[in-house]
N, C-alpha and C positions, 0 to 999 in steps of 0.2 A: 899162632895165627888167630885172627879175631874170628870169633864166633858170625855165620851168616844168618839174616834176618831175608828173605822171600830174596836172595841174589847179592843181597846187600849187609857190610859189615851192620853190627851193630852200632858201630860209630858216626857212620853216614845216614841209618835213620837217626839216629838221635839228634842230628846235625841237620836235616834237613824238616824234622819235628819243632826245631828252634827259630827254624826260620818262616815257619807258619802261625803267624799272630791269631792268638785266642788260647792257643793249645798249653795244655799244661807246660809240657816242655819250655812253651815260649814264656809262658811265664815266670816259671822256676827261672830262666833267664834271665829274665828283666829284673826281676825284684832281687836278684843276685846281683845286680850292677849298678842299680835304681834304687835297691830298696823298695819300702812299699809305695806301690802307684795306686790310685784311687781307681777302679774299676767297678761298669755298671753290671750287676746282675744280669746273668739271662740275656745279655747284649755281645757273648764272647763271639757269633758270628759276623758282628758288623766293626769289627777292629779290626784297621788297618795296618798300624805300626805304631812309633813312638812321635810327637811332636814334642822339637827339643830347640829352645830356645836357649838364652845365652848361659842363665843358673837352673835351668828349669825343665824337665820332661817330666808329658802326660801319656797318657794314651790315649792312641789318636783314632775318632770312632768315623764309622760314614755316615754322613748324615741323612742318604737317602734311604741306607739301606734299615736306621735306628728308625726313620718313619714309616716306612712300609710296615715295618716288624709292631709297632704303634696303631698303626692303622689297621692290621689285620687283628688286631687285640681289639680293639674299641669297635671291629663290626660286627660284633656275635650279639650285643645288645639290641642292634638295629634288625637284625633279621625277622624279628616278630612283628616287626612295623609292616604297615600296609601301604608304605610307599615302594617301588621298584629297586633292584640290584642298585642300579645304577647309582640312584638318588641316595640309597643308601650306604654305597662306598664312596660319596662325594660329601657325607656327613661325618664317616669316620677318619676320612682325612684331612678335614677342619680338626674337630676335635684333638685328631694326633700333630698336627701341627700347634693349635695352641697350648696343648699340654707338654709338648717338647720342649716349645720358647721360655714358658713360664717356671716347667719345673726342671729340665735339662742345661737349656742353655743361662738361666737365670737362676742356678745353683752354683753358689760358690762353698767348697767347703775342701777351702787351704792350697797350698800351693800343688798341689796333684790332680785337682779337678780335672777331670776329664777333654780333651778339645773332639772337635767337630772338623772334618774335612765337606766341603760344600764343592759339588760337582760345578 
């Protein structure tokens, strides 16, 4: 009999660990079947799954959720400013938006590049 894990065999977490993108598990996955996919650092919460065209899968990131995560990076510089909240999280999501465009979505580096799902 299989060993239980909180109710569940160990095979069912393992199973149900694979089927949540970002996670090791899900990894160990993909790059077992993919080989290696180009993945962004410190971005494993905004990965949705695989985008798989005809010879080609990447991994497939959110795009709202990579600029949020972008924009809440880029506002820690603005806080010292003497302009309001406001003002200053409508600065860091310029910024995270042009630095997205330029160095995310305008990096190409081989056929694993990463894609972008846009809500």
């Amino acid at each position: 009999m299989a060993k239980k894990a909180k109710g569940k065999t160990l095979v069912e977490v393992f199973c149900e660990e694979q089927s949540i993108p970002g996670t090791k598990a899900w990894f160990e996955m993909i790059y077992e079947w993919y080989g290696e996919l180009l993945k962004m650092d410190g971005y494993d919460d905004c990965i949705m799954g695989l985008s798989v065209q005809f010879d080609k899968t990447t991994i497939l990131y959110d795009k709202d959720k990579v600029l949020a995560k972008l924009a809440k990076s880029m506002l820690e510089p603005y806080r010292k400013g003497g302009s309001s909240l406001v003002e200053r999280k409508a600065q860091a999501s310029e910024d995270a938006l042009e630095w997205f465009e330029f160095n995310m979505i305008g990096a190409w580096m081989g056929e694993g590049t990463p894609s972008f799902f846009t809500h």
